[in-house]
C-alpha positions in Angstrom: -14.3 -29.3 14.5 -14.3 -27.0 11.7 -12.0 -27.2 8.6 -11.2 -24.7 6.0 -9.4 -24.4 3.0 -7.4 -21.7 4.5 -3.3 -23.0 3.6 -0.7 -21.7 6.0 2.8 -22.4 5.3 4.1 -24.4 7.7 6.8 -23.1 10.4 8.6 -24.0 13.6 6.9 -24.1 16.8 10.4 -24.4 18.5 10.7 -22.1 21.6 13.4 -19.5 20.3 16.6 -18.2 22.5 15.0 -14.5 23.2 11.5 -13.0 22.4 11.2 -13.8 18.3 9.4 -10.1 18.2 12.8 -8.4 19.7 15.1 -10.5 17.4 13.7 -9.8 14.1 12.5 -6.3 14.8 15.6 -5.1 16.3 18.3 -6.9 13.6 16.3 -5.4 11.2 16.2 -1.5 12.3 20.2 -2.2 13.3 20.4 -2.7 9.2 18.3 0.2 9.1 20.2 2.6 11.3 23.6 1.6 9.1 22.1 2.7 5.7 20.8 5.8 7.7 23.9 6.7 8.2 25.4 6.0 5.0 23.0 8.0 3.2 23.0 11.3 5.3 26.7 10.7 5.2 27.4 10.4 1.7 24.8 13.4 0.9 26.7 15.3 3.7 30.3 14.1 2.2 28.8 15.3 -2.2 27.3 18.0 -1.1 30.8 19.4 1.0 32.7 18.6 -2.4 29.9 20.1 -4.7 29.8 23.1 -3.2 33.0 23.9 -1.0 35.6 21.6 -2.8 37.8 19.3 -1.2 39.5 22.0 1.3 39.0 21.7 4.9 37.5 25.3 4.8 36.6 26.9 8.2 33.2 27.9 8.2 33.0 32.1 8.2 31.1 33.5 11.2 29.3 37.0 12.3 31.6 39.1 14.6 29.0 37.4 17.6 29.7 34.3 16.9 30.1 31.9 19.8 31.5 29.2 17.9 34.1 28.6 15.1 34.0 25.3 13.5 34.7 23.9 10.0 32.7 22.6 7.5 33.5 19.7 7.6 32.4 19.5 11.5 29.3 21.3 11.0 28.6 18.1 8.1 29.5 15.4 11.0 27.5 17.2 13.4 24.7 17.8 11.0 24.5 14.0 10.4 24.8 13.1 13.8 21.5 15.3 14.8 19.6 13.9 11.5 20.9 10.1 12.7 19.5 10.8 16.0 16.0 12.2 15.0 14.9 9.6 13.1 15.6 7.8 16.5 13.5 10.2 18.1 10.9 10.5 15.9 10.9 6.2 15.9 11.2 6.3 12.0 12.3 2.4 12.8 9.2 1.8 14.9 8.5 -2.5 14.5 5.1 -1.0 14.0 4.9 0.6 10.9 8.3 -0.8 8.8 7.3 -2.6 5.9 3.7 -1.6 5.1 1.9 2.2 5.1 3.1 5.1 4.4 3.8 6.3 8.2 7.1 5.4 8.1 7.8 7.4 5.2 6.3 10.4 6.6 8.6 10.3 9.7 11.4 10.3 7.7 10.5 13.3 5.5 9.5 14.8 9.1 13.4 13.7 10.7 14.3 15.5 7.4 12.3 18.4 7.7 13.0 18.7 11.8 17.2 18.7 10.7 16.7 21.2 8.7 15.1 23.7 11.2 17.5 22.7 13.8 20.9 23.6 11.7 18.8 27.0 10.6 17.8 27.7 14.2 21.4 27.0 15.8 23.3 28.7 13.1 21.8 32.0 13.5 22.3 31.7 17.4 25.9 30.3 17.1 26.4 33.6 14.6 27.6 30.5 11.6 27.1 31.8 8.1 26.2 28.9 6.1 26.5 28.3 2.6 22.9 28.6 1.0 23.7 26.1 -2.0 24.9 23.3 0.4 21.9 23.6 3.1 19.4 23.9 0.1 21.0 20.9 -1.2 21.9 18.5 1.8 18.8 18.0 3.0 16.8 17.2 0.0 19.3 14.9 -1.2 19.5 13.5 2.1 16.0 13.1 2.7 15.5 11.0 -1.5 18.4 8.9 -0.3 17.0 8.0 3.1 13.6 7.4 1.8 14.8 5.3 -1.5 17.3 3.2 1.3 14.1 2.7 3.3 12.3 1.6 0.2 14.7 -0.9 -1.3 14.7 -2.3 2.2 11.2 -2.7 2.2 10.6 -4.6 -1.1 13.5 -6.4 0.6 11.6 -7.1 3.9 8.2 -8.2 2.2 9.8 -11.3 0.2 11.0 -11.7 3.3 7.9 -12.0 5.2 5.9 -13.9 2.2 7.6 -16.8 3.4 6.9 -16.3 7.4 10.3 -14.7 8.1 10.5 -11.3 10.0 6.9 -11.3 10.9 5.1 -10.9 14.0 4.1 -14.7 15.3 0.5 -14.4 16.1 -2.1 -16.3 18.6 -5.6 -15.3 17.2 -8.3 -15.7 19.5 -11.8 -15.4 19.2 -14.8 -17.6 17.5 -14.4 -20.0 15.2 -15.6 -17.7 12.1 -13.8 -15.0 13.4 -11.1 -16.3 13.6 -10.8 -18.4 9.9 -11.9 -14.5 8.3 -8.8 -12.9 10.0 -6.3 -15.9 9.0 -7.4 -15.8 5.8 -6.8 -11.7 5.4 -3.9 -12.4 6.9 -3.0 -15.2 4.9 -3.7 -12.9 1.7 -1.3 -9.9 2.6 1.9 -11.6 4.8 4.1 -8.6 3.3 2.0 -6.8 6.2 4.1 -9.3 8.8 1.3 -11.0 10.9 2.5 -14.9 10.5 -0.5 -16.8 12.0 1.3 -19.6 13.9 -1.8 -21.1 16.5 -5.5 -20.3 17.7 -7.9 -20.6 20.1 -11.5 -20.6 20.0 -14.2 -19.3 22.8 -16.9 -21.5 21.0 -15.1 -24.7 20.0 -12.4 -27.5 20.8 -9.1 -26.8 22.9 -7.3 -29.4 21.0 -6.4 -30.2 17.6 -6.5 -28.3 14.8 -8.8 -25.6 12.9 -7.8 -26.2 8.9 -4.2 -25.5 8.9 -3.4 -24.0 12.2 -2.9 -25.8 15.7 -5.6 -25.0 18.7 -2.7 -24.2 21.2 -5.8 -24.7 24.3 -8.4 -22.8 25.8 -8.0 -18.9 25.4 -7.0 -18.7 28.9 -3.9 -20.9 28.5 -2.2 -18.5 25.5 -0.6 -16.2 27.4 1.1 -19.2 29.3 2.0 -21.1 25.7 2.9 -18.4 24.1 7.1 -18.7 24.9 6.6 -22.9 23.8 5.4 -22.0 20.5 7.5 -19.0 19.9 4.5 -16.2 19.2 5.0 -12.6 20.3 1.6 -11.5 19.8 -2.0 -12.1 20.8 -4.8 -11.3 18.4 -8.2 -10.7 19.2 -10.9 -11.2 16.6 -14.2 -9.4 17.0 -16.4 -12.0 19.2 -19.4 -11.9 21.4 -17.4 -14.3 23.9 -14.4 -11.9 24.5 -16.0 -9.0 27.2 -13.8 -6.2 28.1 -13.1 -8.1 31.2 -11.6 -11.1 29.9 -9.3 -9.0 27.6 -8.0 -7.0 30.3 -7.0 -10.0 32.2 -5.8 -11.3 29.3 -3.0 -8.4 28.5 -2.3 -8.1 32.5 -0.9 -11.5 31.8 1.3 -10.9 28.8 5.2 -10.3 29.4 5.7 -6.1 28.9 7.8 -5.2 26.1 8.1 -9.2 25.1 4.4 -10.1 24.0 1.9 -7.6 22.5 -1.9 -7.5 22.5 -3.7 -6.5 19.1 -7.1 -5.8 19.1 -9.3 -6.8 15.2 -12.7 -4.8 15.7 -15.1 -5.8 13.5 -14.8 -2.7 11.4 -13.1 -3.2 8.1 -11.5 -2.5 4.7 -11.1 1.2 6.4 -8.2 3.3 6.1 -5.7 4.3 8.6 -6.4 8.1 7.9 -9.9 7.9 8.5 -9.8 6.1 12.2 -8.6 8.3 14.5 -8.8 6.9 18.4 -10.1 9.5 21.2 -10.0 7.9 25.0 -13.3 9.3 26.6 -14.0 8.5 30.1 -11.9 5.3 30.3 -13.2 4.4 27.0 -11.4 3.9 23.2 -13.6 5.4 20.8 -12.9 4.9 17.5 -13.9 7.8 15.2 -14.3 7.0 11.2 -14.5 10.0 9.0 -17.4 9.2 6.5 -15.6 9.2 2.9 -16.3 12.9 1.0 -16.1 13.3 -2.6 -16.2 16.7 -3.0 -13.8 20.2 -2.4 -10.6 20.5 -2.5 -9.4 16.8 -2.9 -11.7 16.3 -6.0 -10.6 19.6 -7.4 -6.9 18.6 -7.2 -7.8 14.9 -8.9 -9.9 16.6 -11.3 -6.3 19.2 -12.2 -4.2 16.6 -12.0 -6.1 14.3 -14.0 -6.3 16.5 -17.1 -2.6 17.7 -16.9 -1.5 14.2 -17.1 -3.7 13.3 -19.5 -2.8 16.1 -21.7 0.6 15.6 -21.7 0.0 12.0 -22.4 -2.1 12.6 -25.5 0.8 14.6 -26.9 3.8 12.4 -26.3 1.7 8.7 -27.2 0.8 10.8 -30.5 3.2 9.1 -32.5 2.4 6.0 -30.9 -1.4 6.4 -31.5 -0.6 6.8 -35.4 1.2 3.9 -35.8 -1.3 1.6 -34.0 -4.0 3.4 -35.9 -2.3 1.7 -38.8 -1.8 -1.4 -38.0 -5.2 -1.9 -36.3 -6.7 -0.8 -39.8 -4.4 -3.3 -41.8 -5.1 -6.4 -39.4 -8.7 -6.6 -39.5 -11.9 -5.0 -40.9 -13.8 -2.7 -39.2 -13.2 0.6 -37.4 -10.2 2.0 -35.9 -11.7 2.7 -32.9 -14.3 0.9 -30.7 -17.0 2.6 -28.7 -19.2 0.7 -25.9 -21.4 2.5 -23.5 -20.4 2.2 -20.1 -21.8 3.7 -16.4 -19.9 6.6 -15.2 -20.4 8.1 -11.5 -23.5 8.3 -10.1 -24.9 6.2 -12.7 -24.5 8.5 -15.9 -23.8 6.4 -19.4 -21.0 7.6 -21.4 -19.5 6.3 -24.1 -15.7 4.6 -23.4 -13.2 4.8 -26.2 -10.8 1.7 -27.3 -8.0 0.9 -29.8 -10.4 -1.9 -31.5 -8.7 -4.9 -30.3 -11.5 -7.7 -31.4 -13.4 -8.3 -34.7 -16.4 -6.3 -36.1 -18.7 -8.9 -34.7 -17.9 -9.1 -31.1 -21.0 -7.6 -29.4 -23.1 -9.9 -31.4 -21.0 -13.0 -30.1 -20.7 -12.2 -26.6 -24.0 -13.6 -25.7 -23.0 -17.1 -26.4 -19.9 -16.9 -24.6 -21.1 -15.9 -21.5 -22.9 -18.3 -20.6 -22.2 -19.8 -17.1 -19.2 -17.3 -16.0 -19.0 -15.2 -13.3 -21.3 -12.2 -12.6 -19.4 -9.2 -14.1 -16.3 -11.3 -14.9 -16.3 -11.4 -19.1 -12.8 -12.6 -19.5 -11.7 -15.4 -21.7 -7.7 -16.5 -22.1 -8.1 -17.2 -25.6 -11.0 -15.3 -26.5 -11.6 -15.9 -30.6 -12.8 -13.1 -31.2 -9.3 -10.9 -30.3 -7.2 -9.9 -33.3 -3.5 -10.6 -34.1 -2.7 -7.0 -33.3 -5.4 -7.0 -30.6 -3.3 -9.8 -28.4 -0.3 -7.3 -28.6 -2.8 -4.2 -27.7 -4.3 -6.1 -24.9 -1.6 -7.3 -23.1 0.0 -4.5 -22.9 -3.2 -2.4 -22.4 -2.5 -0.5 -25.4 -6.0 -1.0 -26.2 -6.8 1.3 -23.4 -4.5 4.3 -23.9 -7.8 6.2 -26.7 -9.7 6.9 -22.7 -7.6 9.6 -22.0 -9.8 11.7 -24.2 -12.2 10.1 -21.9 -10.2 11.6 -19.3 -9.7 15.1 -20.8 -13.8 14.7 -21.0 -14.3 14.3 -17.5 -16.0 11.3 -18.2 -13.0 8.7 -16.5 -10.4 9.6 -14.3 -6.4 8.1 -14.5 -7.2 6.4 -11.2 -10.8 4.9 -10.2 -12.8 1.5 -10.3 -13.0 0.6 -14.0 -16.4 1.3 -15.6 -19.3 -1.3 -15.8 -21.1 -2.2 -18.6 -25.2 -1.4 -18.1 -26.3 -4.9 -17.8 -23.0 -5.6 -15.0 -24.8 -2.5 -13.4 -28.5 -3.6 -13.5 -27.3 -6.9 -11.6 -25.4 -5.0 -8.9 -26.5 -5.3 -5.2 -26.5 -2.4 -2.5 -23.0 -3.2 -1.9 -21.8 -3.2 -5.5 -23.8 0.4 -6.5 -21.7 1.9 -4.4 -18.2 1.7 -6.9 -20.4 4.6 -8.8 -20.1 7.0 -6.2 -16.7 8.2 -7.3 -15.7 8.4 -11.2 -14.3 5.2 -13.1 -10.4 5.0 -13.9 -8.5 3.9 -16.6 -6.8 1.7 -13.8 -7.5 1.0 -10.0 -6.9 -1.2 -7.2 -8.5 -3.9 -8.3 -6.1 -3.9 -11.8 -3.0 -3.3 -9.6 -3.8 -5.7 -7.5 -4.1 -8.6 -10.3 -6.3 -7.9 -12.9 -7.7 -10.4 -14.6 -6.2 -13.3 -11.6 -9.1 -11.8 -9.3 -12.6 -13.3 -8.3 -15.7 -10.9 -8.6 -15.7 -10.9 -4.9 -12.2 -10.3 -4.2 -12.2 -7.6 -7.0 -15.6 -6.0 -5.1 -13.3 -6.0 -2.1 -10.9 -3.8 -3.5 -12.6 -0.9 -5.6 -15.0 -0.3 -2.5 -12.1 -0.2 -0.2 -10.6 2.1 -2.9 -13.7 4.5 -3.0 -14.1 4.4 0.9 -10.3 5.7 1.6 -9.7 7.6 -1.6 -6.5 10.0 -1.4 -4.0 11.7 -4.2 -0.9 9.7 -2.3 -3.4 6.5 -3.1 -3.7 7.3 -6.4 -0.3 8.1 -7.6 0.7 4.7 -5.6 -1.7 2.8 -7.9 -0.2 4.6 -11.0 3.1 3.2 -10.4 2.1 0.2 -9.9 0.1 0.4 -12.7 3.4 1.1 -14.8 5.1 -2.4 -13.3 1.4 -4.6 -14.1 1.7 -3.3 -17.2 5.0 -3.7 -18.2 5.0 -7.3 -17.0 1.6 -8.2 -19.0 0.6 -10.5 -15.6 -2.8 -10.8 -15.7 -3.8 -9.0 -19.2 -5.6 -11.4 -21.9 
């Protein structure tokens, strides 16, 4: 048998009262449904006193109209409709809550769809509505809805860290397979995939594999899968698992109680670039090849140097004062200059608050020595300054690359530039972080910063430079904002 370090924490395996998938998933969009309401209500209800005042004001009509209602009515019905299109348009879906941005998107669309609909049946009912409350309700609506949705999330994944609200899974497949999908699971339960058994096509049906029970031979999950309370099979990529022998698999799984999920060997793609096309009885999956050029790049390019020029000029008080007290801590220059590998391989020179002493370069050598390929990172590093903790925890250090940015040279958002000697070790795999231009911050600093492994750090920027998108990168800046402000990470 197998072991692994992968840790699991430990949960029930008690057979629950109903299907665990229906319980959690349908408590959960009940909570959602309430806040729906509450928040196209109370935009409804400010918007009504905003606009119209407190007066129960009939609504004035063409001389064709078919229908004479008051505001107030048109605002209950209004919210009714919206209610009922995010049921329609399955904004709840247990499917895409709590991770993604789909569920997002379907409420902007409920939003959007509400919208048309009062615009549509006004003019056919002959209603003359009041511009300032339409033009108002349904943006203020649509915030409210998506900021309920999105306290509820950060609600939902400290939730799930912990196993609750999750998706009980059964992963099947071979033994390697199956320890690499735990342990991505493992690393992201906010996604809500709690591993809770396996089975193996190439090992034991007993006993366990690291942390997780063998529940028995793959063909005995679908009949274990009410004993140990799991609402979902999972099917790692495996030489042992034919088409065949999957389809019998699902025809054995309760409809609407236990759900089959399919891991293709494919990975660290993103959901935008797999699209799925059925062709004679087959599911192809299609994967647009990652472009860096047209319209995408030209917007990140525009965006890139408005931000950063409208940075320069607020932090410009800020950069004065640092200026100073970098100049009073510590001889040597203000600034610090390195050369670093830009995209496609092109040096440039990266700009820095100077956050160590004048003799850094020419003490790195010695204390490197044994670390990590392409992780130079030391806790207490002797050679950072009194000011330069302060700079560096905060990143303050960093802030001098937006002229960088202005130059073309970095962008806000991108994998942080190598030195030349990182870059002359680099494999295949690793050259390929150059084929988009470094960032002042990216996925991989977002995502922990300095807490990361190489490997785990690889992981990220290439997944970042394969599925690159503006919503991406202005997701990263925020999060960039919170890293920062809560120094985790930064030494």
């Amino acid at each position: 048998m197998t072991s692994s370090p992968l840790s699991v924490p430990a949960r029930s395996t008690a057979a629950p009262a109903i299907p665990v998938v229906r319980r959690w998933s349908t408590r959960y969009a009940r909570r959602l449904v309430v806040t729906d309401v509450l928040a196209v209500g109370l935009s409804a209800l400010a918007c009504h006193l905003v606009f119209l005042g407190p007066q129960l004001l009939p609504m004035s009509t063409h001389s064709r109209a078919v229908l004479r209602i008051t505001y107030p009515q048109f605002s209950l019905l209004l919210a009714v409709v919206w209610i009922a299109l995010l049921a329609v348009i399955d904004s709840r879906d247990e499917r895409e809550i709590g991770n993604g941005s789909t569920e997002y998107r379907r409420v902007l669309r409920a939003g959007f769809a509400a919208f048309a609909v009062s615009i549509i049946a006004a003019f056919f009912l002959g209603l003359d509505l009041s511009r300032g409350y339409v033009l108002a309700v349904f943006p203020i609506g649509t915030a409210a809805l998506l900021g309920s949705r999105w306290l509820w999330r950060r609600w939902l994944v400290r939730r799930r860290v912990t196993g609750a609200f999750s998706h009980r899974v059964v992963l099947i497949g071979s033994t390697e397979t199956v320890l690499q999908t735990a342990r991505d699971l493992a690393r992201e339960p906010g996604h809500g995939y709690h591993v809770v058994g396996v089975a193996l096509t190439d090992g034991p049906i007993g006993g366990s594999l690291g942390d997780l029970p063998i529940v028995g031979a793959v063909d005995d999950v679908p009949r274990v899968l009410r004993t140990i309370g799991a609402d979902t099979v999972l099917a790692t990529s495996s030489d042992h698992l034919p088409p065949e022998r999957i389809r019998d698999l699902a025809w054995q799984l309760e409809p609407r109680q236990h759900e089959l999920v399919l891991a293709p060997a494919l990975t660290d793609v993103g959901g935008s670039r797999i699209h799925l096309r059925p062709v004679a009885g087959l599911p192809l999956i299609h994967v647009e090849t990652p472009h860096y050029r047209g319209a995408g790049r030209f917007a990140k390019r525009a965006f890139d140097m408005v931000v950063a020029s409208a940075l320069l000029v607020v932090l410009a008080p800020m950069f004065a004062i640092i200026a100073v007290l970098v100049a009073r801590d510590s001889s040597g220059g203000v600034f610090y200059r390195q050369e670093r590998i830009g995209r496609n391989g092109e040096p440039f020179d990266i700009l820095k608050f100077r956050s160590m002493s004048a003799d850094a370069d020419a003490r790195r050598a010695q204390l490197t020595a044994g670390m990590d390929k392409g992780l130079f990172k030391l806790v207490d590093d002797p050679r950072i300054t009194r000011i330069g903790k302060v700079l560096r925890r905060y990143s303050l250090d960093e802030l001098p690359q937006l002229v960088n940015v202005l130059r073309g040279e970095m962008s806000l958002v991108g994998p942080r530039p190598a030195l030349p000697s990182e870059v002359s070790e680099y494999d295949r795999r690793e050259l390929r972080r150059l084929a988009v231009t470094p960032g002042l911050s990216g996925l991989w600093q977002v995502s922990g910063r300095s807490n990361l492994g190489w490997a785990d750090g690889i992981r990220l920027d290439l997944y970042y430079v394969e599925n690159w998108s503006m919503t991406q990168d202005l997701q990263i800046l925020w999060r960039t904002a919170k890293a920062v402000l809560s120094s985790d990470g930064a030494y």
